[in-house]
C-alpha positions in Angstrom: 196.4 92.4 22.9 194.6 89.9 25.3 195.6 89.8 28.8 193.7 87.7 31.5 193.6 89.1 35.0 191.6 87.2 37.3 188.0 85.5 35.6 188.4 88.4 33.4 190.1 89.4 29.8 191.0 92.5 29.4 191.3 93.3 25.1 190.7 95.9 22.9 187.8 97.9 22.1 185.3 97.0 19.6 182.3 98.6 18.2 180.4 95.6 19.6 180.9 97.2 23.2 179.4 100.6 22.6 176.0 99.9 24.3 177.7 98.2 27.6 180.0 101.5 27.7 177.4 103.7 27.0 175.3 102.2 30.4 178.0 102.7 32.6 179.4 105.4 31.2 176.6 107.5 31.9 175.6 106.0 35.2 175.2 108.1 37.8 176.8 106.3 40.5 179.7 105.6 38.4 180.4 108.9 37.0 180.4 110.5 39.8 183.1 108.8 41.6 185.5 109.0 39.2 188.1 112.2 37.4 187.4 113.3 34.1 183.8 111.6 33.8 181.6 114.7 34.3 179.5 114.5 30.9 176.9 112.6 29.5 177.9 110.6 26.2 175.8 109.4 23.5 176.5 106.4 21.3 177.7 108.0 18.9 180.3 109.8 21.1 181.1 106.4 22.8 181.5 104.5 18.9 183.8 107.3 17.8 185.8 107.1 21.2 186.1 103.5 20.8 187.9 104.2 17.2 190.1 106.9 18.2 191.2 105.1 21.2 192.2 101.8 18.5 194.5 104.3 16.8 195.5 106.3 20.0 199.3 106.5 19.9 199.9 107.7 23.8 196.9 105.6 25.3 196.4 101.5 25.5 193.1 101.3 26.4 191.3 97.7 27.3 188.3 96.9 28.0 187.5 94.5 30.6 184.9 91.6 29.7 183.2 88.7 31.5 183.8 85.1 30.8 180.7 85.9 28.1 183.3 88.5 26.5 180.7 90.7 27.2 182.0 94.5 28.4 181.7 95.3 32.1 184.4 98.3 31.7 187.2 99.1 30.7 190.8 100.2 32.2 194.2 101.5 30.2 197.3 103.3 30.2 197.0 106.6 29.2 199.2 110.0 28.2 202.0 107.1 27.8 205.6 109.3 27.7 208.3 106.9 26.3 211.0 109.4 26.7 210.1 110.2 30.0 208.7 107.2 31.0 205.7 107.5 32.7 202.1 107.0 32.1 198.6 107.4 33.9 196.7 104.3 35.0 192.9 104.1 35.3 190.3 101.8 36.1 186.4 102.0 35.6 183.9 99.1 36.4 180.4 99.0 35.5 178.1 97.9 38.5 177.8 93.9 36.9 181.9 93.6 38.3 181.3 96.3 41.2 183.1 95.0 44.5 183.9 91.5 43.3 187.7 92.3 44.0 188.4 92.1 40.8 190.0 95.1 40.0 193.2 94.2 42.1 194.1 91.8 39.6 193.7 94.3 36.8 195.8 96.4 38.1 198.1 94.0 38.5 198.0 93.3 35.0 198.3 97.0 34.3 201.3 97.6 36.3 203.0 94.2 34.8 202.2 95.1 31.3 203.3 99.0 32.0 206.5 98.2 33.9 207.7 94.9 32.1 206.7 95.5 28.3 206.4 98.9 28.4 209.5 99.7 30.4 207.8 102.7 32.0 210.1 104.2 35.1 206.6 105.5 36.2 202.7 105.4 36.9 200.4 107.4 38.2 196.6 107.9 38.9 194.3 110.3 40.1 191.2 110.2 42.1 188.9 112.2 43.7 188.6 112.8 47.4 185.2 111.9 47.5 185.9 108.1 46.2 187.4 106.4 49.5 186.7 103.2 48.2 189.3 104.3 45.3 191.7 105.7 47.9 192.1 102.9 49.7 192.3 100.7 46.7 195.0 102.5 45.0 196.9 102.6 48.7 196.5 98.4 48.7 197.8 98.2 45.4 201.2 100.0 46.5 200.3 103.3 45.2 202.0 105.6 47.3 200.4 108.9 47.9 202.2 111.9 46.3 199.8 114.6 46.8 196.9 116.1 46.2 195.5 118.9 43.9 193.1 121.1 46.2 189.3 121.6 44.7 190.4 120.8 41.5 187.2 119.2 39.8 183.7 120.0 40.8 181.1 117.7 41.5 177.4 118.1 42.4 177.5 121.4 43.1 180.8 121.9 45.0 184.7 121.6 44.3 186.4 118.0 45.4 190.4 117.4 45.4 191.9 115.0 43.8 195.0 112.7 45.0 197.7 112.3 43.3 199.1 108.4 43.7 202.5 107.1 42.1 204.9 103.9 41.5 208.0 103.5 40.8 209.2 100.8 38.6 211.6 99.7 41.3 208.9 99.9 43.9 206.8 97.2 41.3 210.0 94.7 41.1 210.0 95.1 45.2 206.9 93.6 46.1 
């Protein structure tokens, strides 16, 4: 699968991008602005995640490379629920792609590729209260806000919540 969204691709994981995952996957500034990323990973962790995620029936996991094809993060659909419908959407860009206003256009592609191939009825993400840039982002990409979970993940020595944001298929074919 090779999908282009803006001056990027976004394809599937290969071993060849372990080293690129494993510096932003472990960065600091990265890691702590986003759910689920609270531990460090080694290489080996990050080559074994890369397999698993080829063979991953309920996730569709891309990474995003440069015009160089070289890995500056990755982005997926995950927990995919075919007879529900739904799945979760996330997005995580190393600091080379940081603020370059390119991750509208992934999730664009995301969205199209979730609500036209897919079919999904649903999508939703999560993100902590801490990360306003992410807020806002999700908000300008017609994610409407459906709630939040109160101190739900803790980071750097204190309990965040995380926002719930969600769209609907027919919200997608209305923009």
């Amino acid at each position: 699968m090779f999908i282009t969204a803006e001056d990027l691709c976004l394809r599937r994981p290969e071993p060849k991008d372990v080293e690129e995952l494993y510096r932003y996957r472990n960065d600091p500034r990265i890691v702590t602005a986003l759910c689920g990323f609270s531990k460090g990973y080694s290489r080996a962790d990050l080559l074994e995640w890369v397999e698993r995620q080829r063979k991953n029936p309920t996730d569709i996991v891309w990474v995003i490379a440069d015009a160089e094809d070289r890995c500056v993060g990755h982005c997926g659909l995950y927990n995919i629920d075919h007879a529900v419908g739904s799945a979760e959407v996330a997005i995580c860009i190393g600091t080379a792609c940081f603020r370059k206003g390119q991750s509208r256009g992934i999730m664009t592609a995301l969205k199209k590729y979730g609500f036209g191939y897919l079919n999904l009825r649903k999508i939703r993400g999560e993100v902590l209260g801490t990360n306003k840039l992410a807020i806002n982002f999700n908000k300008k990409c017609g994610m409407i806000e459906e709630g939040i979970l109160r101190e739900e993940e803790y980071r750097d020595g204190q309990y965040v919540d995380v926002h719930i944001f969600g769209m609907l298929k027919r919200d997608w074919q209305a923009e």
